[in-house]
C-alpha positions as CSV (number, residue, x, y, z in Angstrom):
1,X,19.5,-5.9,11.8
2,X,16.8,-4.3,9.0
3,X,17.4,-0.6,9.6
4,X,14.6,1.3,8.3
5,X,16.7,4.3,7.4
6,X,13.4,6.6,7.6
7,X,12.5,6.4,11.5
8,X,11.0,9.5,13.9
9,X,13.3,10.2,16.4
10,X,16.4,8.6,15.1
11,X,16.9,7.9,11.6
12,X,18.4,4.8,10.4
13,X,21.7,6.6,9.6
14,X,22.0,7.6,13.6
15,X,21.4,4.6,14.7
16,X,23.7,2.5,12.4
17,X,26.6,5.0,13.4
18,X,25.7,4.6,17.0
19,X,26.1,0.8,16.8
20,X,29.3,0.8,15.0
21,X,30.6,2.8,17.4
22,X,29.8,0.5,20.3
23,X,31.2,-2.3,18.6
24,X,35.0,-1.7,19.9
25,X,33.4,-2.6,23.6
26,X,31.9,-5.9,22.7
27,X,35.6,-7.3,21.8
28,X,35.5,-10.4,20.3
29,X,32.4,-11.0,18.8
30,X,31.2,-10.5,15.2
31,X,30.6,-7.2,14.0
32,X,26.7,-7.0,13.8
33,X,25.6,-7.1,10.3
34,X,23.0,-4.0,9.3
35,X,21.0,-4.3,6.1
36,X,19.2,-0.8,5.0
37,X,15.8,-0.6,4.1
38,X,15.2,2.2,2.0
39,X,12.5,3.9,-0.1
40,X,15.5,6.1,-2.0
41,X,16.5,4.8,-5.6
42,X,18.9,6.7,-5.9
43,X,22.5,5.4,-6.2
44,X,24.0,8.5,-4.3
45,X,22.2,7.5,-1.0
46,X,24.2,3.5,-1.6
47,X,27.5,5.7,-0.6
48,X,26.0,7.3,2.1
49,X,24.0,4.5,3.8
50,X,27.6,2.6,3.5
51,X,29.4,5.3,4.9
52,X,26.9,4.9,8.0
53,X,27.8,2.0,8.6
54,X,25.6,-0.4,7.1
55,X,26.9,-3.9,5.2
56,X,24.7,-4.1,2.7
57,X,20.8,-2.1,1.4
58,X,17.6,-3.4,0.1
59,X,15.5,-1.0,-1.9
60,X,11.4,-0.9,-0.9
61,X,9.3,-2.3,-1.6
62,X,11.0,-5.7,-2.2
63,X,10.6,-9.6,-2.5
64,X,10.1,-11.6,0.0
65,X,13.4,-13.5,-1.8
66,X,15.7,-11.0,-1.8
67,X,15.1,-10.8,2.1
68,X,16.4,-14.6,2.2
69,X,19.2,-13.9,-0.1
70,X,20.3,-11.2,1.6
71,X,20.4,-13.4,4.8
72,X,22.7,-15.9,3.0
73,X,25.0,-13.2,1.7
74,X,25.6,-11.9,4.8
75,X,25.1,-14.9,7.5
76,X,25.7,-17.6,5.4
77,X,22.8,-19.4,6.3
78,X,20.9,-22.3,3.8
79,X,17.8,-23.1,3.7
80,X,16.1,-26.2,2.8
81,X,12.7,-25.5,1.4
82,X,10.3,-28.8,0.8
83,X,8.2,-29.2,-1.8
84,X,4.5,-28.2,-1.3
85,X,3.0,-32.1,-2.2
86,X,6.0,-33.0,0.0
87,X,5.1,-31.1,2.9
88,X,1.5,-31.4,2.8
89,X,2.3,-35.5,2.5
90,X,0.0,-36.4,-0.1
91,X,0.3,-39.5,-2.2
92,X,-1.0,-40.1,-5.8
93,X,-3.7,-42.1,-4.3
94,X,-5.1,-39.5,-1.5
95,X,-5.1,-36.7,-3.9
96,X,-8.2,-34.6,-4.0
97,X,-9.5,-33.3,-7.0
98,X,-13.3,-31.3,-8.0
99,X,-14.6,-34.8,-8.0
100,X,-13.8,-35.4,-4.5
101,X,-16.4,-32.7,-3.4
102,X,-19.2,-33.9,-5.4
103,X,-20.1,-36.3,-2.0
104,X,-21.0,-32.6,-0.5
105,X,-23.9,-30.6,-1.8
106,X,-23.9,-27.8,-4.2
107,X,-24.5,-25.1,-1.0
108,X,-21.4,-26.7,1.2
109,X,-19.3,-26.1,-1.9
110,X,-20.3,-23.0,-2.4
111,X,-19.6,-21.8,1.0
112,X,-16.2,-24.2,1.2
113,X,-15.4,-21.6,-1.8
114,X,-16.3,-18.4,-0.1
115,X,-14.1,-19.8,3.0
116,X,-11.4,-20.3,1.0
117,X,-11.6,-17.1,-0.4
118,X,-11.8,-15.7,2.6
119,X,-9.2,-17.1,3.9
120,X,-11.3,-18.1,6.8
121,X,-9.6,-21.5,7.6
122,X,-12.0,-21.5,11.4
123,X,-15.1,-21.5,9.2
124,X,-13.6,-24.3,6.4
125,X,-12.7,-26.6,9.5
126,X,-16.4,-25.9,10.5
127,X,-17.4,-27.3,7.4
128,X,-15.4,-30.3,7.6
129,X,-17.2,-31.3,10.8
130,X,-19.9,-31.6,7.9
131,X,-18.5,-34.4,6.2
132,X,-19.6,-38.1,6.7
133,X,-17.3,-40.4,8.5
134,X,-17.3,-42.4,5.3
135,X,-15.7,-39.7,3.6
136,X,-13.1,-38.7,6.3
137,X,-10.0,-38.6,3.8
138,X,-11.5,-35.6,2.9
139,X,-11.8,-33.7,5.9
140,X,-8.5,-34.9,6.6
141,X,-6.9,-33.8,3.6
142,X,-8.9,-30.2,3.7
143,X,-7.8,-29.6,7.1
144,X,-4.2,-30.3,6.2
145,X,-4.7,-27.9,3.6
146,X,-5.8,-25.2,6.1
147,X,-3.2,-26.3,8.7
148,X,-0.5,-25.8,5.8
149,X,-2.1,-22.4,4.0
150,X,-3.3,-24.1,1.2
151,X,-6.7,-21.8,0.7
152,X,-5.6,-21.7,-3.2
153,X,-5.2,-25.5,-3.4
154,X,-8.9,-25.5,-1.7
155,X,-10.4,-23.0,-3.8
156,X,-9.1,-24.9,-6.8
157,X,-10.8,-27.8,-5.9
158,X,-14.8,-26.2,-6.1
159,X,-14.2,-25.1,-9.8
């Protein structure tokens, strides 16, 4: 569980103590592991939020990475991340580059640009409707870019 510790109603520190203390009926199973969120930077509050009867705390704001280590600390979980050329499957051949949109004219770039930083991956899929069937590696390849998140990748490509 993330347990803001700042909550109306019931604070984090209540409802971590409230779960502890229904753990005893669940016999057998694995205590529930509780990871603080917390604002606080002081170390003082570490004791406390412990003493509550959480397993562990992150301090706000935080990486996105620390959420995933804390995960392994505590579950033991592993991930297996893929590399972004992996994922998105393209070879040395099939890779795009500023050249590759020079089959489009100047205004399709320039609004394939404000899509991309728009993040508006409807109105980029729009625009590969646009391309010719003789260029339909393209299209492919930008739509797998919008199907994967790659807006940066795209916007890259109409400098």
């Amino acid at each position: 569980i993330w347990m803001d510790m700042r909550m109306p109603v019931m604070d984090g520190y209540e409802a971590a103590r409230q779960i502890r203390a229904r753990e005893p009926e669940r016999r057998g199973t694995t205590p529930t592991k509780i990871i603080a969120l917390t604002a606080s930077a002081f170390e003082e509050q570490k004791t406390t939020i412990l003493a509550a009867g959480c397993d562990d705390l992150v301090r706000k704001p935080f990486r996105e990475q620390i959420i995933f280590d804390k995960i392994t600390e505590h579950l033991g979980v592993q991930y297996i991340f893929e590399n972004q050329l992996e994922q998105l499957n393209l070879s040395s051949s099939q890779n795009l580059d500023c050249l590759s949109l020079n089959v489009m004219n100047p205004e399709w770039i320039a609004a394939l640009r404000q899509a991309a930083i728009e993040v508006d991956g409807e109105k980029i899929l729009q625009l590969c409707e646009q391309i010719p069937q003789s260029h339909r590696h393209l299209a492919d390849k930008l739509i797998e870019l919008v199907h994967h998140f790659g807006f940066d990748e795209i916007l890259a490509l109409t400098d």
